[in-house]
N, C-alpha and C positions, 0 to 999 in steps of 0.2 A: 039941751046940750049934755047935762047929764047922764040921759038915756043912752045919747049918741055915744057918750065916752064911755058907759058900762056896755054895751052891745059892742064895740069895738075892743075894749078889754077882753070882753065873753068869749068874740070870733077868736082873739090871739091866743085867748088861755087853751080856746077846744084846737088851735094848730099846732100849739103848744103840746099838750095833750095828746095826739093823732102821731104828733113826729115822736112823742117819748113813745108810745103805741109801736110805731112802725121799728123804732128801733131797739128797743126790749123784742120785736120779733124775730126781724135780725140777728142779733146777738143770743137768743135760744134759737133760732136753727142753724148757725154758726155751730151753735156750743153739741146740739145734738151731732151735726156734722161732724164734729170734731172727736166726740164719741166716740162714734160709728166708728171712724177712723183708728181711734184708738183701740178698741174693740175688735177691729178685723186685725190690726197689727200683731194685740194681746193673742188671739185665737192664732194666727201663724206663727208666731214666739212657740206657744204653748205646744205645737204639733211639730214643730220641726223638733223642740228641747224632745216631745215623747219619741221621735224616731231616734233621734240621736242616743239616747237611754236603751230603744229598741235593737237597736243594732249595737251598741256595745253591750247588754245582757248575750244576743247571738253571739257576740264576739269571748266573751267571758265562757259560755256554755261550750264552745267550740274549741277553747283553749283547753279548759277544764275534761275533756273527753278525750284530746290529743293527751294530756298528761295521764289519762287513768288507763288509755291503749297503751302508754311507753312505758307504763309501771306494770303493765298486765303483762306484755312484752318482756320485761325485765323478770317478772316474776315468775315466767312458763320459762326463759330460757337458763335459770338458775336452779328450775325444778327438775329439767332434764339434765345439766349436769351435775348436779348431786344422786339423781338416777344413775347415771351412766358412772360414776364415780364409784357410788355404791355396788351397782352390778361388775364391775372391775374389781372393787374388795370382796365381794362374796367368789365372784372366779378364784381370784389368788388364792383366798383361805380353802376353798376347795382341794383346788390342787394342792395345796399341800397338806390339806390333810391325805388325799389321795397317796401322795408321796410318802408318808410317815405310817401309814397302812401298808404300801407296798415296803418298805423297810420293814415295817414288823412281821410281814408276811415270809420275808425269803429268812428274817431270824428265827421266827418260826420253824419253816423249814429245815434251816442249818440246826438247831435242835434237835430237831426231831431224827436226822440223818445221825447226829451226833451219839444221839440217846440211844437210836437202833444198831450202830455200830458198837458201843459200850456196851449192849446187850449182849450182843453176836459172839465179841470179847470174851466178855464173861460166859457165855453160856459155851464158848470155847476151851476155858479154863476149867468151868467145871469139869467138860468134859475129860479134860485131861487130869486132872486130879482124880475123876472117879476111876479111869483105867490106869492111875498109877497108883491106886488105891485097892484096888480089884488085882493088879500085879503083884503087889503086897501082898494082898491076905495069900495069894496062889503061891508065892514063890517061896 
């Protein structure tokens, strides 16, 4: 009877056994299942956060070239009117130097009319002093 009651203990312990077996397996391919799971979620987390990353670097890079065309824009259309500003002040000061050459040109001239008339003058005068000089010594 003793036999019979350890042989009967033995069979429970090894179903005993067998069910803790079965369900320790269970419960690891549960858990590996659940892994995986975990794992494939973690890996689409991971790739959708790099596109998102992906696409706003594009979007930064994109901005950042829009701002440095509007600054390039800004800085070609200020270069051509300081150009055009400049070529306007060197015309002005041209012309008037042109102007102030042509003023000195016709006082020049009026000089020189002036000068050569003063001459004529004189050389008028002398003349006439030397024949009433000449009338003198004769008379």
């Amino acid at each position: 009877e003793l036999r019979h009651a350890h042989a009967a203990e033995s069979a429970s312990h090894e179903r005993t056994l067998a069910d803790l077996r079965e369900s320790h397996d269970r419960a690891l391919s549960d858990l590996r299942e659940a892994h995986a799971n975990d794992l494939g979620t973690l890996k689409e987390a991971h790739a959708a956060s790099l596109s998102t990353l992906s696409e706003a670097a594009a979007l930064e890079k994109a901005s950042q070239e829009q701002t440095l065309a509007q600054i390039r824009d800004s800085h070609d259309a200020d270069v051509a009117r300081l150009k055009e500003a400049h070529a306007s002040t060197v015309a002005a000061r041209d012309a008037e130097h042109e102007a102030a050459l042509g003023d000195r040109g016709a006082e020049v001239a009026h000089l020189r009319e002036s000068h050569a008339s003063a001459l004529a003058d004189r050389d008028a005068d002398v003349a006439r002093l030397k024949a009433s000089h000449d009338d003198v010594l004769a008379g």
